[in-house]
C-alpha positions in Angstrom: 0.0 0.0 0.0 2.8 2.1 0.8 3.4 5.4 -2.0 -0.7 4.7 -3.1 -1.6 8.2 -4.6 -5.5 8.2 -5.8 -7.6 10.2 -7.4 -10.4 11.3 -4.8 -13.6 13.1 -7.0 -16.3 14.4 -5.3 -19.8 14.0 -7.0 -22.8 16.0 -8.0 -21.6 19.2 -8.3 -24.2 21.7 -9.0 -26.9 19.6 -7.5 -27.7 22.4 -5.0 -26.1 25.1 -3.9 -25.4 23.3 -0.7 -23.8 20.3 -2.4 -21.6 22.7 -4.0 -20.5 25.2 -1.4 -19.4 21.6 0.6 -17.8 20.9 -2.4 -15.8 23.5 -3.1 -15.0 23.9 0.4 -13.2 20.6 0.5 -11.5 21.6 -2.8 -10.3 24.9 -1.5 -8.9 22.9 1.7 -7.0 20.2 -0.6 -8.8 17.1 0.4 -10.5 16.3 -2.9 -8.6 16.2 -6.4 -11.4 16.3 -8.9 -14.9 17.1 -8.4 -18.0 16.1 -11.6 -20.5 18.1 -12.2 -24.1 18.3 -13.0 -24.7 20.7 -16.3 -28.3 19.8 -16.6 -29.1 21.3 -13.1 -30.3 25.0 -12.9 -27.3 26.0 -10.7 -25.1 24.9 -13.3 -24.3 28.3 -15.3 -24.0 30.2 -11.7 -21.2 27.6 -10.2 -19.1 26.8 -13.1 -17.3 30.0 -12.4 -16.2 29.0 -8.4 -14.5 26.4 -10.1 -12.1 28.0 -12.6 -9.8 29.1 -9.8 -8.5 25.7 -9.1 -6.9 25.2 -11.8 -4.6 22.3 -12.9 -4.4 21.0 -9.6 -8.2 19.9 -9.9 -9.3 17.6 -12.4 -13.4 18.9 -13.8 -15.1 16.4 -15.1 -18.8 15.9 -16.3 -21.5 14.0 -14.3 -23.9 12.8 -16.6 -27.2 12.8 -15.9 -29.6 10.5 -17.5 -32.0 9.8 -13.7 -32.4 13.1 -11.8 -34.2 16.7 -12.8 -34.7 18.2 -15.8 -32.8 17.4 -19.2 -31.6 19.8 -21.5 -33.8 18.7 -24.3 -37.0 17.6 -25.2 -37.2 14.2 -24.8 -40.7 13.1 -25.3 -40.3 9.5 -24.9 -37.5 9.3 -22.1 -38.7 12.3 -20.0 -42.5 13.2 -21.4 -43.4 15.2 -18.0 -39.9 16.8 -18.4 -38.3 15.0 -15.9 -35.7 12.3 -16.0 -36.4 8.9 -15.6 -35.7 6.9 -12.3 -32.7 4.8 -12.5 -34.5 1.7 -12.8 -36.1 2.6 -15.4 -33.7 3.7 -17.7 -31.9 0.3 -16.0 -34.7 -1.8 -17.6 -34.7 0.3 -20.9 -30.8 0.2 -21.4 -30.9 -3.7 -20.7 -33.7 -4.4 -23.0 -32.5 -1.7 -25.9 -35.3 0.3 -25.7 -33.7 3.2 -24.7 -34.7 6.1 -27.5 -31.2 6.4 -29.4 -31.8 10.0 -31.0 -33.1 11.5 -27.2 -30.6 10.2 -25.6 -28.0 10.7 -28.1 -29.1 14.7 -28.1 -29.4 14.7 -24.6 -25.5 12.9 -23.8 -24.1 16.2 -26.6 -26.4 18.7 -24.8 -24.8 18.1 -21.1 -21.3 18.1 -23.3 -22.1 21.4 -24.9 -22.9 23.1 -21.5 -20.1 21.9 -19.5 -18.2 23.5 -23.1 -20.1 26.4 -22.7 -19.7 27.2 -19.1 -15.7 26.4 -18.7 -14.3 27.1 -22.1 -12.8 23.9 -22.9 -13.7 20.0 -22.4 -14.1 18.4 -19.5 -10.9 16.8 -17.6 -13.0 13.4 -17.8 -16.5 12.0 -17.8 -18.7 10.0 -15.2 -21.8 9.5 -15.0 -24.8 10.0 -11.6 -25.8 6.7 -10.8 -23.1 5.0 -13.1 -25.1 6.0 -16.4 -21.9 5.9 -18.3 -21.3 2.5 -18.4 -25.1 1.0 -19.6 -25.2 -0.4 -22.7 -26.1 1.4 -25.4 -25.5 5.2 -23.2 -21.7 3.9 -23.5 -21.7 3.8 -27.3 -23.5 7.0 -28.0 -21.1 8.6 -25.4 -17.9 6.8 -27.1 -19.5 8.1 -30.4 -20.0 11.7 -29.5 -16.8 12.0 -27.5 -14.8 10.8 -30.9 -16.3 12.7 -33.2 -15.7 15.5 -31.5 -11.7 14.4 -31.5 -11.8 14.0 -27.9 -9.8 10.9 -27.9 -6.7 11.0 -25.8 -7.8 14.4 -24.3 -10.5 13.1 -22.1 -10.5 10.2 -20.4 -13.7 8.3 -18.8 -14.1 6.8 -15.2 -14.9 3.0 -15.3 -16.8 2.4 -12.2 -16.5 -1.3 -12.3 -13.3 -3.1 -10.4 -12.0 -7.2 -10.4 -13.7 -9.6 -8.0 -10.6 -9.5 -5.8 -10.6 -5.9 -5.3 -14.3 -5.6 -4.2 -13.9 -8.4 -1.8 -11.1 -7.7 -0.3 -12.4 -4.1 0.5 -15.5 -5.7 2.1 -17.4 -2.4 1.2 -20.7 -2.5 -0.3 -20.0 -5.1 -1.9 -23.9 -5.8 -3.5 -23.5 -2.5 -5.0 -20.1 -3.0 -6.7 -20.9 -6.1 -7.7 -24.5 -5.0 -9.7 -22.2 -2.1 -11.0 -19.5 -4.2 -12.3 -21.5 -6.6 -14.1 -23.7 -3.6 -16.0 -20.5 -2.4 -16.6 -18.8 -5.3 -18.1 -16.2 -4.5 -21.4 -16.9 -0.6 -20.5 -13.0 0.2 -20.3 -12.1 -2.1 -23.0 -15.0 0.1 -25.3 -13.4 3.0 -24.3 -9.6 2.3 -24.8 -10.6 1.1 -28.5 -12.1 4.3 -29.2 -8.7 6.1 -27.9 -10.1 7.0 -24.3 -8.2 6.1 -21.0 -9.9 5.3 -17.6 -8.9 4.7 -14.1 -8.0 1.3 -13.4 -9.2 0.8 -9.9 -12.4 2.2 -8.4 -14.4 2.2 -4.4 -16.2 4.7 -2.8 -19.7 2.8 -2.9 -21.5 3.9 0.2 -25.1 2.8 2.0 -25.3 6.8 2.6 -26.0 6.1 6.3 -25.7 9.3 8.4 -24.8 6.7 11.4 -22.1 4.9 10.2 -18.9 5.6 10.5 -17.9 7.3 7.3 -13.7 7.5 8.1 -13.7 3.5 8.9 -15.7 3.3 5.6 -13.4 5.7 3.6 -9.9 3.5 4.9 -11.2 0.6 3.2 -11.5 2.4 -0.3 -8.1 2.4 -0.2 -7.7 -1.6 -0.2 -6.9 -3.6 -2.9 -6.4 -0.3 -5.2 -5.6 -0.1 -8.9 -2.7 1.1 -10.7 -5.0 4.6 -11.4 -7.0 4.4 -8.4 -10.4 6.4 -8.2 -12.3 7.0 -5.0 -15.2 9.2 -5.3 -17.4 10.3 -2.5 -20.3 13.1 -2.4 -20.2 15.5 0.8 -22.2 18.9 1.0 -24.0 20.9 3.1 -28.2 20.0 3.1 -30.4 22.6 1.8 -34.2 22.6 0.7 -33.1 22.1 -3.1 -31.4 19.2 -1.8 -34.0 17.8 0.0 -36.8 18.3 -2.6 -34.9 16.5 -5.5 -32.1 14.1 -3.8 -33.0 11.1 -1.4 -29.3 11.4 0.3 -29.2 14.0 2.4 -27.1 14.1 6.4 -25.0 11.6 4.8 -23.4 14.0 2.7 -22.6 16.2 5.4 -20.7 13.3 7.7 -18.8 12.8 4.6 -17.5 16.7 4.5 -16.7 16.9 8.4 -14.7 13.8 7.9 -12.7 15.2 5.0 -12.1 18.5 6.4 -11.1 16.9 9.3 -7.9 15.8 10.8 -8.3 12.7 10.7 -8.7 12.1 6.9 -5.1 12.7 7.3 -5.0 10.3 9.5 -6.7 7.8 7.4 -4.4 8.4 4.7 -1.1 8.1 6.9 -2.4 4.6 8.0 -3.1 3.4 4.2 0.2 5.2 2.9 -1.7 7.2 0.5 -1.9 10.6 -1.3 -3.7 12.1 -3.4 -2.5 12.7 -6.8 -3.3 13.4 -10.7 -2.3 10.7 -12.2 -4.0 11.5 -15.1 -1.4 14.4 -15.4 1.1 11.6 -15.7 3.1 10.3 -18.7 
């Protein structure tokens, strides 16, 4: 374990302005490396700019959203009451192939264009809220757009799945990262094809209980990690806009107190880890 330096992002960005002062409070204190972000949310436009201060030393990235609020385009098959699907839904759809190629195709460029639009450039790398990237069929229109827009090499896309070892050894949710890996199945081997890198290593799957004890949680992400480790996590402040769209709530705030704490420090001195960009690398 000793010399481990990972990639920590914080999620949901722009999910409410609570979520995202938390956020960028964590940034600002150097406890988070990369944060992804939600450009389908209203806040979106308003927060980009807190964000360009940070510079190369934070990797931006692009949350997709394909399960929560409002999309950016009509879409009156996947969203005909102008609101996004539950996951389970689009789950069912993206199993079965039903999901409505051209909708979701012009939704996946629309989030693009606005994170473009807001920052002046491409995102560092893409995700997805709820693991979206990595269902069939979303992962090829993504892969599509993202070439043809000769992102290849200059982006690079998180994989949320990890090996059987890994998940079991960190003894961490494991349902979870099990269901996720197996949707996720030949995701990074898509995405290197097309050009695109990903991490190679990935935890931070959480019950989002406000009672457990998030810093015992967070020292087992760091078990069993990849060569290009990713942990993400999702801390914030709660706020009415939270509460009205977003079922995890207090959770979000045990996860900020722990990592503006001392003792996520401490956590990482036990594990012999760092953050670092490793995406920055050669």
């Amino acid at each position: 374990m000793a010399g481990l330096s990972f990639m920590l992002c914080a999620d949901d960005y722009a999910l409410s302005p609570g979520v995202s002062i938390g956020i960028l409070e964590a940034l600002s204190a150097g406890r988070l490396n990369a944060t992804s972000v939600m450009t389908n949310r209203p806040l979106w436009a308003a927060a980009a700019a807190d964000l360009l201060r940070f510079g190369p030393g934070a990797a931006i990235g692009l949350h997709l959203n394909l399960t929560l609020g409002a999309p950016l385009t009509p879409m009156s098959v996947f969203a005909p009451y102008g609101r996004l699907p539950e996951l389970r839904r689009v789950l069912r759809a993206a199993r079965s192939g039903a999901l409505p190629e051209r909708e979701t195709r012009g939704e996946i460029a629309a989030q693009i264009d606005a994170f473009v639009a807001a920052m002046g450039r491409p995102p560092d790398y893409i995700d997805g809220h709820q693991h979206a990237q990595v269902l069939p069929g979303i992962r090829d229109w993504l892969l599509e757009d993202l070439a043809g827009r000769g992102w290849a090499g200059r982006v690079w896309l998180r994989d949320s799945t990890d090996h059987l070892r890994r998940i079991l050894a960190r003894r961490s949710e494991v349902p979870k990262a099990l269901a996720v890996a197996l949707l996720g199945r030949g995701f990074a081997c898509a995405a290197q094809a097309r050009g695109f890198a990903c991490n190679e290593g990935f935890a931070g799957f959480s019950a989002f209980d406000p009672a457990a004890d998030y810093a015992a949680a967070f020292s087992r992400f760091l078990v069993a990690p990849g060569k290009r480790h990713l942990v993400m996590c999702h801390p914030g402040h709660v706020d009415s806009e939270l509460i009205a769209c977003d079922p995890v709530t207090t959770s979000r705030e045990k996860e900020l107190e722990f990592l503006l704490s001392p003792r996520f420090f401490d956590v990482l001195s036990g594990a012999g880890a760092q953050l670092g960009r490793w995406d920055q690398q050669d």
